[in-house]
TORDRENRO-529482 format. One record per residue (C-alpha): residue in three letters; x, y, z. Coordinates in pm, whole numbers. Last residue first. Layout:
<recs>
<"ala" <X Y Z>>
...
</recs>
This chain:
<recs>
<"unk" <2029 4110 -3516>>
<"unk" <2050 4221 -3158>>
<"unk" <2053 3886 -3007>>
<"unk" <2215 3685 -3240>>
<"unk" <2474 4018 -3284>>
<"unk" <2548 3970 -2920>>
<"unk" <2673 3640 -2931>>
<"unk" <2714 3527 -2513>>
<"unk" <2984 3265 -2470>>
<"unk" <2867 2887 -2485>>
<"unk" <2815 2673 -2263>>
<"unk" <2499 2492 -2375>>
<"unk" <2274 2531 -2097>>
<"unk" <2410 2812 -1939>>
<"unk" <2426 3044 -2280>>
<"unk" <2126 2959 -2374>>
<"unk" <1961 3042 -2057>>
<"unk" <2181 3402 -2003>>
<"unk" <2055 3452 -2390>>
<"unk" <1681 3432 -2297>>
<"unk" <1727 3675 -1919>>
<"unk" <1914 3910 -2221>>
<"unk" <1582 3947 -2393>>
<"unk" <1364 3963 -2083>>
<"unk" <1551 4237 -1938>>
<"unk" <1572 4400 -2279>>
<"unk" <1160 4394 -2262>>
<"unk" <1151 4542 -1888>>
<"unk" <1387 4814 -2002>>
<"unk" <1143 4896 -2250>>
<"unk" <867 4849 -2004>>
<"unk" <1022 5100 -1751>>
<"unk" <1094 5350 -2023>>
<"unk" <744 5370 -2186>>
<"unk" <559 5234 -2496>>
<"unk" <648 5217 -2863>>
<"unk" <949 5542 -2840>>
<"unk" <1042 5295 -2522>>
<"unk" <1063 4986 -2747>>
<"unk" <1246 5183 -3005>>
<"unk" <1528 5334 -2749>>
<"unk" <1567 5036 -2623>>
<"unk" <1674 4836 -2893>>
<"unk" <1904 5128 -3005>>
<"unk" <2055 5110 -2657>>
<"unk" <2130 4698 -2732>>
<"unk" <2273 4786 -3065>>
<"unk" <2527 5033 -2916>>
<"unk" <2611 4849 -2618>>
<"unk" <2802 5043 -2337>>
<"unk" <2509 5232 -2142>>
<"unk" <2205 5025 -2266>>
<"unk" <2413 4723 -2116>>
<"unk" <2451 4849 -1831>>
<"unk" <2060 4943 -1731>>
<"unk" <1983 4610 -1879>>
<"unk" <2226 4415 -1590>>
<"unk" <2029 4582 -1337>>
<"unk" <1691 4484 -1509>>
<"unk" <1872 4097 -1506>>
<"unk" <1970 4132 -1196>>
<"unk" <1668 4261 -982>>
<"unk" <1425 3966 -1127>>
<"unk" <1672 3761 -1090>>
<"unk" <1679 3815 -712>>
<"unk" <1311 3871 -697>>
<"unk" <1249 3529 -825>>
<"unk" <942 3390 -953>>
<"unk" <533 3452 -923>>
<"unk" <527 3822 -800>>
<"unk" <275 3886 -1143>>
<"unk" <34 3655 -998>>
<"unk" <-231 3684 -1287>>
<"unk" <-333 4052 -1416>>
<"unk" <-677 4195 -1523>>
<"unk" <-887 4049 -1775>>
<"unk" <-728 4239 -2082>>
<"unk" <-928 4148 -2431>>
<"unk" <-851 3986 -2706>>
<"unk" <-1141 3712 -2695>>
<"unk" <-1014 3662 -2318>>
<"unk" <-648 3826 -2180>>
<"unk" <-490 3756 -1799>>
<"unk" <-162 3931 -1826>>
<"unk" <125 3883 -1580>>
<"unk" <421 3979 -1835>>
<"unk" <699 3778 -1864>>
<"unk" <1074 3888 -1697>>
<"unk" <998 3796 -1372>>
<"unk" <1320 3552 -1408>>
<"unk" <1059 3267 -1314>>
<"unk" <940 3341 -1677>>
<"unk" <1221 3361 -1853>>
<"unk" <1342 3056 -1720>>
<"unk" <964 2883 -1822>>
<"unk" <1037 3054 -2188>>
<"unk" <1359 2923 -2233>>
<"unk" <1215 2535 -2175>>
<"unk" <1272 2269 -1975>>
<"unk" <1383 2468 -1673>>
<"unk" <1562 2254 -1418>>
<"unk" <1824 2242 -1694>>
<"unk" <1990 2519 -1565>>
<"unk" <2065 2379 -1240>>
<"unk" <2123 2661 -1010>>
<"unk" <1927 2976 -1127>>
<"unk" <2007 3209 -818>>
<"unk" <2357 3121 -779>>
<"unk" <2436 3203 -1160>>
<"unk" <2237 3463 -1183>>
<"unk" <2325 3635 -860>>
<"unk" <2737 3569 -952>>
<"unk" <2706 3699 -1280>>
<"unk" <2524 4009 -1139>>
<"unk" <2798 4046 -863>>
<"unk" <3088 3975 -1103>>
<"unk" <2981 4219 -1407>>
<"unk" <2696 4166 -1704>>
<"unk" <2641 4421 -1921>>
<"unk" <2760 4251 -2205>>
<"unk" <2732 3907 -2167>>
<"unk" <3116 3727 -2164>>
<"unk" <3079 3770 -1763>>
<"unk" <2815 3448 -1782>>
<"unk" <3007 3247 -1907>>
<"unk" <3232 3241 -1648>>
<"unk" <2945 3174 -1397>>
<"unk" <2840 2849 -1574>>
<"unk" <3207 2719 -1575>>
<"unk" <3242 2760 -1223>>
<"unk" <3578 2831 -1103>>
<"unk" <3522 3179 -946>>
<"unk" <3230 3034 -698>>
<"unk" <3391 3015 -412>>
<"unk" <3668 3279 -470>>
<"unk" <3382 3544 -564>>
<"unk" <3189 3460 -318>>
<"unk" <3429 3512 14>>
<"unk" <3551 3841 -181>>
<"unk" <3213 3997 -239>>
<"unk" <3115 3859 136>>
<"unk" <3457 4061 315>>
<"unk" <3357 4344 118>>
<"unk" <3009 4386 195>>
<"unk" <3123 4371 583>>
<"unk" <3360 4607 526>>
<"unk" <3175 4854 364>>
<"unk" <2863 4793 574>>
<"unk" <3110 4866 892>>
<"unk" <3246 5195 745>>
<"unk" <2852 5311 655>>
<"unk" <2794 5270 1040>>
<"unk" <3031 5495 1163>>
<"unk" <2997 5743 933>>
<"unk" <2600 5724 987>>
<"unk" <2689 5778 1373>>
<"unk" <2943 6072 1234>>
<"unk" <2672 6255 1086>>
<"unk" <2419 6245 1406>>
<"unk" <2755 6356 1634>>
<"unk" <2842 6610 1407>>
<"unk" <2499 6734 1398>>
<"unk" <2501 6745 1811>>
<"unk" <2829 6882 1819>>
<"unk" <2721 7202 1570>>
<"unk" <3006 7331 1409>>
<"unk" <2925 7092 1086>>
<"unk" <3074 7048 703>>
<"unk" <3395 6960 873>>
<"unk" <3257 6628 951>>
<"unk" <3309 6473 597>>
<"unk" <3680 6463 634>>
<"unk" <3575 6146 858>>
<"unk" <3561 5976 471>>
<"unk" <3277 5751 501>>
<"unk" <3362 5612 179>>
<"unk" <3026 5591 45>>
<"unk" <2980 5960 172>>
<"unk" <3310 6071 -98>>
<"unk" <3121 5844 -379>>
<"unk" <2779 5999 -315>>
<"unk" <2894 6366 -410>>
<"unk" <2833 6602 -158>>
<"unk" <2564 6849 -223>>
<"unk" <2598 7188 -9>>
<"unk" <2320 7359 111>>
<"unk" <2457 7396 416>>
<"unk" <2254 7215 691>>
<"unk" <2014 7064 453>>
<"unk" <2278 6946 256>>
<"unk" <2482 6799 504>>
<"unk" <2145 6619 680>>
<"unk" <2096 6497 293>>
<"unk" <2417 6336 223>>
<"unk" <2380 6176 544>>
<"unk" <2104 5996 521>>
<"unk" <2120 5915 183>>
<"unk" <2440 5741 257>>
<"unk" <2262 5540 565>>
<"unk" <1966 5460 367>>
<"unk" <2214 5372 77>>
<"unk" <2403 5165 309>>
<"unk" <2065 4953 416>>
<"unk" <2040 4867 63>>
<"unk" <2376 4735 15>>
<"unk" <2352 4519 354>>
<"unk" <2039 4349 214>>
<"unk" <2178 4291 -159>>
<"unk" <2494 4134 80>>
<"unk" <2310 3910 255>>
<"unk" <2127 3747 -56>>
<"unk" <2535 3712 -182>>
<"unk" <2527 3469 200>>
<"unk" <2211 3282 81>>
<"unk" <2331 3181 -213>>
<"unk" <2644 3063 -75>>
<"unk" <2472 2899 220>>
<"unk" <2246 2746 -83>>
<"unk" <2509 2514 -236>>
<"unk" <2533 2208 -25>>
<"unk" <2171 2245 50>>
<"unk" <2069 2175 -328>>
<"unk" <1753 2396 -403>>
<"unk" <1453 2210 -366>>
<"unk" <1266 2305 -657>>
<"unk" <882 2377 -636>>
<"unk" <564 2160 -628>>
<"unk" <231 2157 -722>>
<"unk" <48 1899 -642>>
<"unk" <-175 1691 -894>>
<"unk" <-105 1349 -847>>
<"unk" <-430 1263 -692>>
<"unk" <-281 1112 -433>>
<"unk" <-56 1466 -351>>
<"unk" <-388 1634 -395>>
<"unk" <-496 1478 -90>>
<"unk" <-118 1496 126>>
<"unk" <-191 1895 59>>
<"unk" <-582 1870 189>>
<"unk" <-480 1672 500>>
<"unk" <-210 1949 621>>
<"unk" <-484 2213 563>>
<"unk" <-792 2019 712>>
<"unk" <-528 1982 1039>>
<"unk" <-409 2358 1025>>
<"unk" <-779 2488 1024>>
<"unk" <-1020 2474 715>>
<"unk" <-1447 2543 765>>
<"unk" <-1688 2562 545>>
<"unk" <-1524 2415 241>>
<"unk" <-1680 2503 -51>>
<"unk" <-1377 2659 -209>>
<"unk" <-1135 2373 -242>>
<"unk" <-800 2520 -158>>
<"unk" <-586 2600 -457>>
<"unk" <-190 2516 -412>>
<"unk" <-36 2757 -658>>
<"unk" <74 2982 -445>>
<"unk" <193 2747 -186>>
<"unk" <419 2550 -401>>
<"unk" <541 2256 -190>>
<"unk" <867 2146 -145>>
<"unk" <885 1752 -200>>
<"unk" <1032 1500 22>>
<"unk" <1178 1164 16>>
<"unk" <1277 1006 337>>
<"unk" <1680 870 394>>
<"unk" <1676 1056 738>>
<"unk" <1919 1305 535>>
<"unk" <1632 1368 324>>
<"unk" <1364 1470 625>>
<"unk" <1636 1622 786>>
<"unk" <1723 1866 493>>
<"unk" <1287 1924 417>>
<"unk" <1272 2036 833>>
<"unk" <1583 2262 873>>
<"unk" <1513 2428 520>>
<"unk" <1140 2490 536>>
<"unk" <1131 2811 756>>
<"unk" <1033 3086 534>>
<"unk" <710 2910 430>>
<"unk" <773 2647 88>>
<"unk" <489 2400 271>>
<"unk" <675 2029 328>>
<"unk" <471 1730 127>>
<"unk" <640 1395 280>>
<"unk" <707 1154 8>>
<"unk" <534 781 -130>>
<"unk" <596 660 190>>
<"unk" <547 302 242>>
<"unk" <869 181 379>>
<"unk" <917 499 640>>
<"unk" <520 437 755>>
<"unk" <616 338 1139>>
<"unk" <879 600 1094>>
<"unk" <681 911 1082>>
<"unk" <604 985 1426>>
<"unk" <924 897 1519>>
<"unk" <1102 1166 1237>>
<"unk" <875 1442 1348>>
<"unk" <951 1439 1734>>
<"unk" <1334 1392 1597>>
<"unk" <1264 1687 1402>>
<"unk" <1139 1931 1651>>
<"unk" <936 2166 1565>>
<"unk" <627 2130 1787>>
<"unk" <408 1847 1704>>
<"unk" <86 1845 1580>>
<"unk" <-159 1536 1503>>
<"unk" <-291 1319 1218>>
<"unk" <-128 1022 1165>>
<"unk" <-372 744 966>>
<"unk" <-587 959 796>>
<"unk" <-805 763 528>>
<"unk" <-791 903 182>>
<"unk" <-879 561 -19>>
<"unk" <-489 532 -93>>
<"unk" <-397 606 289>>
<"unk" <-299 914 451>>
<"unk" <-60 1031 707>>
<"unk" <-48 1444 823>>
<"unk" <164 1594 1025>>
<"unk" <118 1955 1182>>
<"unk" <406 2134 1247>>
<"unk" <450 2366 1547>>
<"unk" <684 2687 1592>>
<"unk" <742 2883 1308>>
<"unk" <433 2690 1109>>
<"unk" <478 2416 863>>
<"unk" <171 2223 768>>
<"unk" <285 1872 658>>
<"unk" <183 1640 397>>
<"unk" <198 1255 371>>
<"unk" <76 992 127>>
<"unk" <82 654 189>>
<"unk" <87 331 -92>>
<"unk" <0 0 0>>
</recs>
């Protein structure tokens, strides 16, 4: 026989569910999070298992690794594109946990990637470093405009990146010293902090082929390279350009009937990360390419800026795919041609 399990993941309970092929519960109860808890409950159905279902919430990693390393198979589910059954009249944890292991019989759960643990503290850590970048703007901005609201003078955003301590000359007052210096203070830490993870990155993932490849796009530098390359994994995860496009947030979220607009699907379906890296990488590349700023320039004479740069994102998020799944350097006049 068959079993199907599912669990609702919380940030401090789990509820397990155990079903049968004709849908009746055999384990149905909550445990806190603790995977040893988990891993007994489970074990009297270890040989029949057909996987454990694990909810994608922001906590998954602990529970899906033990669950593999305990020799069980799991899948990640997709939450947003799990659809409850609407005439319920009433769903709690248990009905939700049940519901997931249902539609895993059925064969019809959606599921998303499991992204190799050996390889996601890296991701993870250059995810650290888009977080530590923004907070230094707020902290440059900060100070750049307490300087020139104070004297009306505009200091270039290189010199306050640098936190150069020549920058307190531009107050008498101790108190505004004092405020300017605390974002010194703290803008010298995010620089060395973002430094120390750019260089632990780069010499972890300098040898991969993929990531090479990726710095013969135009427009693309180290950091970008090394989001895209960390961010898509396994290339051939995505069976088709158009899916990688897609989960790139580089496809529009339209929802058209008989040729007309319906509205908009989930347009936050995908990765932010990519999403970010491939408009960033755009930006460049209208800067330095000829044929790529000529692009532009007719898509936004069509439409608008943002969507023009929205369309070369999409076009160079297509050549990063070809160019990871067959290793080959990026051709800019296939692109552009």
């Amino acid at each position: 026989m068959t079993l199907f399990s599912a669990i609702d993941l919380h940030s401090n309970n789990s509820v397990v569910v155990v079903i049968d092929e004709q849908d009746h519960i055999l384990l149905q109860k909550r445990f806190p999070n603790d995977l040893s808890l988990i891993l007994s409950a489970l074990e009297p159905f270890r040989s029949e298992l057909q996987s454990v279902a694990v909810e994608s919430t922001f906590n998954w990693y602990w529970l899906v690794d033990g669950l593999l390393a305990a020799g069980i198979k799991a899948c990640l589910v997709n939450t947003v594109a799990v659809q409850q059954y609407s005439g319920l009249k009433h769903t709690d944890d248990h009905s939700d946990a049940y519901w997931l292991a249902h539609l895993m019989r059925l064969g019809i759960l959606p599921t998303g990637y499991i992204y190799p643990a050996e390889d996601r503290p890296l991701r993870d850590l250059l995810r650290k470093r888009l977080q530590l970048v923004r907070h230094r703007v707020t902290f440059m901005l900060s100070a750049q405009c307490q300087i020139w609201r104070c004297t009306g003078v505009r200091v270039e955003n290189a010199l306050i990146k640098r936190a150069d301590g020549q920058l307190l000359r531009y107050h008498d007052n101790p108190e505004l010293r004092m405020a300017l210096n605390s974002n010194l203070v703290v803008l010298r830490a995010l620089n060395a902090q973002i430094e120390a993870i750019e260089q632990r990155v780069k010499d972890q993932i300098a040898l991969k082929p993929e990531f090479q490849l990726l710095l013969s796009v135009n427009g693309i530098g180290d950091i970008l390279g090394q989001t895209i390359a960390l961010e898509t994994g396994d290339i051939k995860r995505f069976s088709t350009v158009g899916r990688y496009a897609s989960y790139c947030r580089c496809v529009d979220s339209k929802r058209l009937s008989n040729g007309k607009s319906k509205g908009q699907n989930n347009r936050k379906n995908g990765n932010v990360y990519l999403g970010w890296a491939f408009v960033e990488a755009a930006h460049s590349i209208i800067r330095h390419h000829k044929a790529a700023h000529r692009f532009y320039q007719r898509k936004r004479a069509q439409r608008n800026g943002a969507l023009a740069t929205k369309a070369l994102a999409h076009k160079l998020s297509r050549a990063c795919y070809y160019v990871m799944r067959d290793q080959v350097p990026f051709q800019a006049e296939r692109l552009f041609g």
